[in-house]
C-alpha positions in Angstrom: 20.6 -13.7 -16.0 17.5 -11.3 -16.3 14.0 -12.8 -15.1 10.5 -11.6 -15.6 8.0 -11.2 -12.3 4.7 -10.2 -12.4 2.7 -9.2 -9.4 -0.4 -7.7 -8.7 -0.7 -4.2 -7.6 -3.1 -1.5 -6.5 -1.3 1.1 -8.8 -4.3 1.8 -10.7 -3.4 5.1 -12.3 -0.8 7.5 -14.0 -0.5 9.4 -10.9 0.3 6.1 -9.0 2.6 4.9 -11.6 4.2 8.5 -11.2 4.3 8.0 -7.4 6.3 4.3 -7.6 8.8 5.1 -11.0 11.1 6.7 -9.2 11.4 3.7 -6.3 11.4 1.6 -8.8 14.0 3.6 -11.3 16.7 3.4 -8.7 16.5 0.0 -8.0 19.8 -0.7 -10.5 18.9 -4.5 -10.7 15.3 -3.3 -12.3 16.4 -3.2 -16.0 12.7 -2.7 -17.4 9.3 -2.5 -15.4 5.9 -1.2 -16.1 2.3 -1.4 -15.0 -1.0 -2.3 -16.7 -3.7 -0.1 -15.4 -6.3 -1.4 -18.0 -6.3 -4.9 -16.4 -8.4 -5.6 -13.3 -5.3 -6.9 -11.4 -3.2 -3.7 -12.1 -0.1 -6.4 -13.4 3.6 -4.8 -12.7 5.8 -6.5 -14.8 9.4 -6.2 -13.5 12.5 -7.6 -15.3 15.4 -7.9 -13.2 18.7 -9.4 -12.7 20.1 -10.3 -9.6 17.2 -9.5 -7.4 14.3 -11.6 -6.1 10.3 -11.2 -6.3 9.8 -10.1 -2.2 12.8 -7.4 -2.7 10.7 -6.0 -5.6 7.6 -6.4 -3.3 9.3 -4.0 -0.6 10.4 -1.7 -3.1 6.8 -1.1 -4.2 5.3 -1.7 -0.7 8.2 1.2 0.5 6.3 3.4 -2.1 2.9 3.0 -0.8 1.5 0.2 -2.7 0.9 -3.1 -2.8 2.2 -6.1 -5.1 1.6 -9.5 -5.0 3.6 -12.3 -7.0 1.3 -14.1 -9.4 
């Protein structure tokens, strides 16, 4: 079953998105993400199956970043 998460971020710009796609691009449970740099919270939407919302969190905190489940 795939599930939605949203967290928010501090990737805040194409180069930051750059910087976490291929973390999160490896991740084979990830089956779609992306980030919304135009709202104030920076909101990374991950769907995923078989994976939880703090495994995501370490993925982007491994890449430099923070995320925090809304």
């Amino acid at each position: 079953m795939e599930t939605t998460y949203k967290f928010k971020t501090n990737i805040n710009c194409s180069g930051c998105v750059a910087a976490v796609t291929p973390h999160l691009n490896k991740t084979a449970h990830i089956t779609h993400w992306e980030v919304d740099t135009t709202d104030p919270a920076k909101v990374l939407t991950v769907k995923a199956t078989d994976t939880d919302a703090a495994e995501i969190e370490a993925i982007v905190k491994k890449a430099g970043f923070t995320a925090e489940q809304l």
